[in-house]
N, C-alpha and C positions, 0 to 999 in steps of 0.2 A: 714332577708328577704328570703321569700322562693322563690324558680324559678319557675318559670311555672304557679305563682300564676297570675289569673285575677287580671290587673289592678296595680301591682307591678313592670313588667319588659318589658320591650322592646315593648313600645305600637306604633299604628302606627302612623302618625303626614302625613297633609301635606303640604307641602313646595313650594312655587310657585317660580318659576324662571321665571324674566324680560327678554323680548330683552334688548339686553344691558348691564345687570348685569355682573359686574365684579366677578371673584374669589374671589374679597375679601368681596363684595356684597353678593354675595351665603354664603360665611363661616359663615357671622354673621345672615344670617339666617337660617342655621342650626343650632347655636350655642343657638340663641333664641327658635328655636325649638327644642333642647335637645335632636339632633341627633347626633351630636359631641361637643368633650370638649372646643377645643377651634378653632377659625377661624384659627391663626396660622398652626395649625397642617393640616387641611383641606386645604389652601396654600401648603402646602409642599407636601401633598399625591396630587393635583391637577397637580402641579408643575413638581412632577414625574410621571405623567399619561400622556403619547404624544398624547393619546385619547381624552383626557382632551377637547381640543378645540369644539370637538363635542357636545357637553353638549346643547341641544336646551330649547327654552322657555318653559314652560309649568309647570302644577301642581304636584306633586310628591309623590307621596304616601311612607315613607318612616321609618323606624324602629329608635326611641329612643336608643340613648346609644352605637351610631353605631362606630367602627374604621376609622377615617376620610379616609383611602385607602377604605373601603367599599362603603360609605357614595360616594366618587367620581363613583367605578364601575356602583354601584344604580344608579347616575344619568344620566349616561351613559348608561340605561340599559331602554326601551323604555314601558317594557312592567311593570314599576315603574311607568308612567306617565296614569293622570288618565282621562287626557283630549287628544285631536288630536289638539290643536291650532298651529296652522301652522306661 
């Protein structure tokens, strides 16, 4: 696999997050969206993020193949979100 090729590595995906979705809610869809490996791991970078709680509803524009600790800063990261749903 080469890197930087179109369409091989790190594409973008988006991810909608629920009122109400739990961490463990989000992990398994990221995990279906092929952002992170496993929801576990995504639990435990969550877990360790005191940020974490901030995480708001909305759509998420977000990278394939990501470091579940990434994968949490992204969603915490506003300007990843592709809608304003309040």
């Amino acid at each position: 696999m080469q890197r930087g090729c179109h369409g091989l590595a790190r594409e973008g995906v988006e991810v909608v997050v629920e009122q109400g979705d739990s961490g463990g809610a989000i992990g398994q869809k990221l995990v279906g969206a092929g952002v992170v490996r496993t929801a576990a791991a995504f639990n435990r970078a969550l877990d360790a993020n005191k940020a974490s709680g901030s995480i708001r509803p909305g759509t998420y524009t977000l990278k394939t193949q990501m470091a579940a600790s990434d994968a949490v800063a992204a969603l915490l990261d506003d300007s990843n979100r592709s809608d304003n749903t309040v």
